[in-house]
N, C-alpha and C positions, 0 to 999 in steps of 0.2 A: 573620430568623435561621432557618437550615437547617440540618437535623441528618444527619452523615454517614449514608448507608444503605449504601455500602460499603465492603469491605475494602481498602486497598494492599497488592496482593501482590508489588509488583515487589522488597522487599528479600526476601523469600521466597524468589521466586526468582532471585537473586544470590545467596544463599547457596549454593541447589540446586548451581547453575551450578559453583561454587566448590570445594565438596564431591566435585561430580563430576571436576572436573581432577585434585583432589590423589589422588583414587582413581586414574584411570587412568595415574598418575604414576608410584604407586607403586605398583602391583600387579603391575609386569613386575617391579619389584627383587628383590621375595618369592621369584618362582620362579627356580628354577635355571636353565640354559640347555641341559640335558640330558633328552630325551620323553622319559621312562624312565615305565612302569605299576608302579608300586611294589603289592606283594602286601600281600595284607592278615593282619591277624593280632586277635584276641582278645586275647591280653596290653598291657597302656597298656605305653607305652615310657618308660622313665625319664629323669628330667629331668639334663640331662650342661652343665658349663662349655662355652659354641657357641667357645670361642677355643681352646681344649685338642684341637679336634676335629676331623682332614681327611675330605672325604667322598671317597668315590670312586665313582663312577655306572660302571654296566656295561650297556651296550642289548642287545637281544634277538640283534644280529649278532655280538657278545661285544668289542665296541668300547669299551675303557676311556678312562673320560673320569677327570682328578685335575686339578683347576683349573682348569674349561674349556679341557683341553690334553688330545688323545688319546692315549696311551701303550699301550707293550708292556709285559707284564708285568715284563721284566727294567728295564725302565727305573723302573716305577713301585718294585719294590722295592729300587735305589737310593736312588729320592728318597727312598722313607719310613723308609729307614736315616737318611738326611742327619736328616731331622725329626726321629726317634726319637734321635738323639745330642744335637739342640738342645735336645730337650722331651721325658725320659724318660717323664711324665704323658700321652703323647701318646695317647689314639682317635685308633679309624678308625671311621667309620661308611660302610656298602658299601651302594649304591642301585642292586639289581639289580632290570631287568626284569622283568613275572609271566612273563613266557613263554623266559624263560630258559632252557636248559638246566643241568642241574643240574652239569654236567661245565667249563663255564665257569668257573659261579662257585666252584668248589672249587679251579680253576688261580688265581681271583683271592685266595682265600682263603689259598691255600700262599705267594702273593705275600707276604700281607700277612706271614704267621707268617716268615718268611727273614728279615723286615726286625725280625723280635725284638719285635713288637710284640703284646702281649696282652688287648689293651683294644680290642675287635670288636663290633661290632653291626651288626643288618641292620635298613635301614630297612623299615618297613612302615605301612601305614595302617588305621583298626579299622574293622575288616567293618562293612557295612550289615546291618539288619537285614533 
């Protein structure tokens, strides 16, 4: 009779293996499909219903993105009229560039107020230290 001296790692790593697929699966779902450097800020962001809530990404070239679809401002505040008539509760939340100009996002901002909607936030991320 002989006593094991080693370990079986092979269901270890099967798991490893496993773990690793459904990471890489789902970690492109996560991110949006817009390179935007979101600015950072010290205030925590409040927690908002995610169904209640359109985003709309602006890149540094001032290229409005609303549903992974590019738009001009006159067209996005269309849309967000249409929204705002279905969903009076509706946000917006606006994911502009760090290196934005400030002149942009004030055009996207006047966007959003045309379409009657009151309920704005700017996404940000919290400073490193």
């Amino acid at each position: 009779m002989t006593t094991l001296s080693e370990i079986n790692v092979t269901p270890l790593l099967d798991l490893a293996f496993v773990l690793l697929i459904i990471f890489m699966i789902t970690t492109p779902l996560l991110e949006n499909s817009v390179n935007v450097a979101i600015p950072t800020s010290g205030a925590a962001n409040p927690v908002v219903d995610p169904s209640a809530v359109q985003t709309v990404s602006i890149d540094r070239a001032a290229a409005i993105t609303f549903n992974n679809e590019t738009l001009d401002a006159a067209t996005l505040t269309s849309r967000l009229a249409e929204i705002k008539r279905a969903n009076p509760e509706v946000a917006v939340v606006i994911r502009p560039d760090r290196e934005l100009p400030v002149q942009s996002l004030m055009t996207l901002m006047d966007a959003v107020q045309q379409a009657q909607i009151t309920k704005v936030g700017i996404a940000t991320k919290p400073e490193s230290p």
